[in-house]
C-alpha positions in Angstrom: 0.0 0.0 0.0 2.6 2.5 0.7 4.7 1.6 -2.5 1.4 1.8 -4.4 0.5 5.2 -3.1 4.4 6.5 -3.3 4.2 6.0 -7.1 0.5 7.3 -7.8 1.4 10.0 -6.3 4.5 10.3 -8.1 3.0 10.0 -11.2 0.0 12.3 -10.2 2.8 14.8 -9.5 4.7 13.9 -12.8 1.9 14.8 -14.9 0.6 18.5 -13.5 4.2 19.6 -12.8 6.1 18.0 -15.8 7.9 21.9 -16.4 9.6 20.9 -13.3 12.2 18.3 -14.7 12.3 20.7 -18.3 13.3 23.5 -16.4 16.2 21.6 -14.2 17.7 19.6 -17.3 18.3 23.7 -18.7 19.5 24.8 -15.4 21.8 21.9 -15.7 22.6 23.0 -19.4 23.5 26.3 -18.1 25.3 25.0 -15.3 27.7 22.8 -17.8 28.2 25.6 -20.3 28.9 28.3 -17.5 30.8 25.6 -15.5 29.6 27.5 -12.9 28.2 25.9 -9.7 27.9 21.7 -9.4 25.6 19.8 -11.5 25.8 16.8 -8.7 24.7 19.3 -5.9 22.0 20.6 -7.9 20.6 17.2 -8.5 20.8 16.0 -5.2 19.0 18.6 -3.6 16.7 18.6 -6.5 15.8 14.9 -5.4 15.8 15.6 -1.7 13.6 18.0 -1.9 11.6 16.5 -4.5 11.3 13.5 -2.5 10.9 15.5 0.9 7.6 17.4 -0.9 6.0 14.0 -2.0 6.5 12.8 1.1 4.5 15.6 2.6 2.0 15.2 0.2 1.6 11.4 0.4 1.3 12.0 4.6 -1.8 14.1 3.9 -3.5 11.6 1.9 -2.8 9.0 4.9 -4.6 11.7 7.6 -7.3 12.5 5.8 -8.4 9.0 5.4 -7.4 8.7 9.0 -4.8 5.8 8.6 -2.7 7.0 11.0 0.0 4.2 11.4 1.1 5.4 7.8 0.7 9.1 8.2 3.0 8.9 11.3 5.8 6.6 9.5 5.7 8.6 6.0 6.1 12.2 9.0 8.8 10.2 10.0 10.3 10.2 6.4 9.5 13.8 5.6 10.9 14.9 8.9 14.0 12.7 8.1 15.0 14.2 4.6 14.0 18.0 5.9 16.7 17.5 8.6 19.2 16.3 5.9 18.5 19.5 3.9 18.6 22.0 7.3 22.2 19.9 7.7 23.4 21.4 3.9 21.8 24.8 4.8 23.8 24.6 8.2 27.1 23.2 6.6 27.6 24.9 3.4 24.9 27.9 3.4 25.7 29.2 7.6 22.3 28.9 8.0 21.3 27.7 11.5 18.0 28.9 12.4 16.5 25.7 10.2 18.8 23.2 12.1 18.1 24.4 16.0 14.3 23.7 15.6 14.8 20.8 13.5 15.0 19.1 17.1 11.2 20.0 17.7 10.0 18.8 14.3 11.9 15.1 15.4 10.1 15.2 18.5 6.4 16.3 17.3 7.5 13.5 14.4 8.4 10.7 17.2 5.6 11.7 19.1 3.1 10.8 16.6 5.1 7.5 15.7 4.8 6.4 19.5 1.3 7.2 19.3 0.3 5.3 16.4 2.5 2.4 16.0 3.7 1.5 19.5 0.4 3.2 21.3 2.3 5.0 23.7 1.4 8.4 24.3 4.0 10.3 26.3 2.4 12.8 28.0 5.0 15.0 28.3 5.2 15.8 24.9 2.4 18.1 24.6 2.2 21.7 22.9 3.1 23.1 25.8 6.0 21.2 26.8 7.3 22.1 23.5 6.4 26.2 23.5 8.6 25.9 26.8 11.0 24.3 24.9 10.8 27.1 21.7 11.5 29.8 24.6 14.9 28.2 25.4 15.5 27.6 21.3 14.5 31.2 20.8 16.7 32.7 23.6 19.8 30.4 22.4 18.7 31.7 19.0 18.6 35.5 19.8 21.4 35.9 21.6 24.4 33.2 20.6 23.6 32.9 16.4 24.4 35.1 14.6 20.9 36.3 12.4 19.4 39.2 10.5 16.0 40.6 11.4 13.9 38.2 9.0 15.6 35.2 10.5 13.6 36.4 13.8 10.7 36.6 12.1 11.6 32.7 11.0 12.7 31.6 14.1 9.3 33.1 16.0 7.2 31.1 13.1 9.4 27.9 13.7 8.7 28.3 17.9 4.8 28.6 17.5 4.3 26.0 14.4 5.6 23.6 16.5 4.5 24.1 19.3 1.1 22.8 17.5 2.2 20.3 15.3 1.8 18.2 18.7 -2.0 17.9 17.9 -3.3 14.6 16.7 -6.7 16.6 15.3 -6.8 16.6 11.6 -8.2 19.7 11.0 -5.4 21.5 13.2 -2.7 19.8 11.6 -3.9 20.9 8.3 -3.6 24.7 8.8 -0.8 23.9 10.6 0.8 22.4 7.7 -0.8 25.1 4.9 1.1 27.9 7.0 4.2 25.9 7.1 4.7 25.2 3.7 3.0 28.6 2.7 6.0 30.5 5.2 8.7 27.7 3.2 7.4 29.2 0.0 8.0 32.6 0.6 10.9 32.1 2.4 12.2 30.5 -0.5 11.0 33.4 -3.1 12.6 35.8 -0.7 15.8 34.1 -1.5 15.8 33.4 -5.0 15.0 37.1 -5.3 17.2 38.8 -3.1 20.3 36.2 -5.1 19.1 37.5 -8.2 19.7 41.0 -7.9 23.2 40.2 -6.1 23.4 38.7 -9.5 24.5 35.3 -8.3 21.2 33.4 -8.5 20.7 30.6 -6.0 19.9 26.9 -7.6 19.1 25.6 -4.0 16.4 27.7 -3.4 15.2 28.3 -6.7 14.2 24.8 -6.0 13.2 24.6 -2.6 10.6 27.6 -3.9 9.3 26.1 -6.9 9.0 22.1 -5.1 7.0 23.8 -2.0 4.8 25.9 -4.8 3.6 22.6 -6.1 2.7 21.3 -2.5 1.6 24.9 -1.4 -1.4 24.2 -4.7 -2.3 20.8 -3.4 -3.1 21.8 0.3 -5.0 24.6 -1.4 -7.4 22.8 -3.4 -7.8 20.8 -0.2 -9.3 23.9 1.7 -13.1 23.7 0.3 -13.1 20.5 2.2 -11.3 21.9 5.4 -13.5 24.8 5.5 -16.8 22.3 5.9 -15.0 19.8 8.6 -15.8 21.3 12.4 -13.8 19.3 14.2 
């Protein structure tokens, strides 16, 4: 079943977003003739996020036909390549802000895999357990990493997103999610702009941008059915 759904939904994706792979064979052209930039790094984080964004997409489908065993392993999965790509923005981009409250998407992640596959609900982790926790992250944050102003603006969004992302009710996880990858998107834009006129445009988050637009349209044609549900 999860194979099966992995590749419909690969193929659903293929199919309304086939500019996708047109557009990165001629950034790769560009990048080959330039000889500017890596072709392999562009690729791989193509895929990772690529796969991270299916992934995200393919947990949806499992909540809102309330299979939760498989939404909690594939929020596992997403949670797992998100981390890998807040490593790269750490490592080779100085950018911390998306590693330090990686720790709380892991937890709100694990939480929901104890839940739901080995029934066991610490109660401990709870959303406000994890705001306490955001204060500290936000504190560290603020006063021992270096940041610009709209990093604070990030790093507030990161401590009240997950602070929520605890919740186990559908509805709240879906506007949870929506804002999340709708604040990803922008971000994203936000870099690819600024890069642009620095005149060094930025592969990476041209597509971390253009992979979280795609997943930014499906929750959206999901919200005629979020705006009935009342609980």
């Amino acid at each position: 079943m999860f194979i099966k759904l992995f590749f419909t939904k690969l193929k659903d994706f293929s199919k309304q977003n086939w500019w996708i792979y047109l557009l990165l064979a001629i950034c790769l052209g560009i990048v080959y003739i330039t000889g500017k930039w890596s072709i392999l790094e562009i690729v791989i984080i193509f895929l990772a996020n690529f796969l991270w964004n299916l992934f995200i997409m393919i947990m949806q489908d499992y909540y809102t036909s309330w299979n939760n065993k498989l939404w909690a392993i594939n929020q596992v999965v997403s949670v797992s390549i998100f981390t890998a790509l807040s490593l790269y923005w750490y490592i080779f981009k100085d950018q911390s802000q998306y590693l330090l409250w990686q720790f709380m998407y892991i937890a709100a992640a694990l939480n929901t895999l104890l839940i739901f596959v080995y029934k066991k609900d610490l109660k401990i982790l709870n959303e406000y357990s994890f705001l306490a926790v955001n204060i500290i992250l936000f504190f560290v944050f603020i006063n021992y990493i270096e940041h610009q102003n709209f990093h604070i603006l990030q790093a507030i969004w990161f401590s009240l997103i997950t602070s929520w992302l605890v919740s186990i009710k559908d509805k709240v996880r879906y506007w949870l999610n929506i804002v999340w990858i709708f604040s990803l998107t922008f971000w994203s834009l936000w870099g690819v702009i600024s890069s642009y006129y620095l005149w060094s445009l930025d592969w990476i988050a041209l597509w971390y941008f253009l992979l979280t637009w795609t997943v930014l349209i499906f929750y959206i044609k999901l919200l005629p059915n979020y705006l009935k549900k009342t609980e």
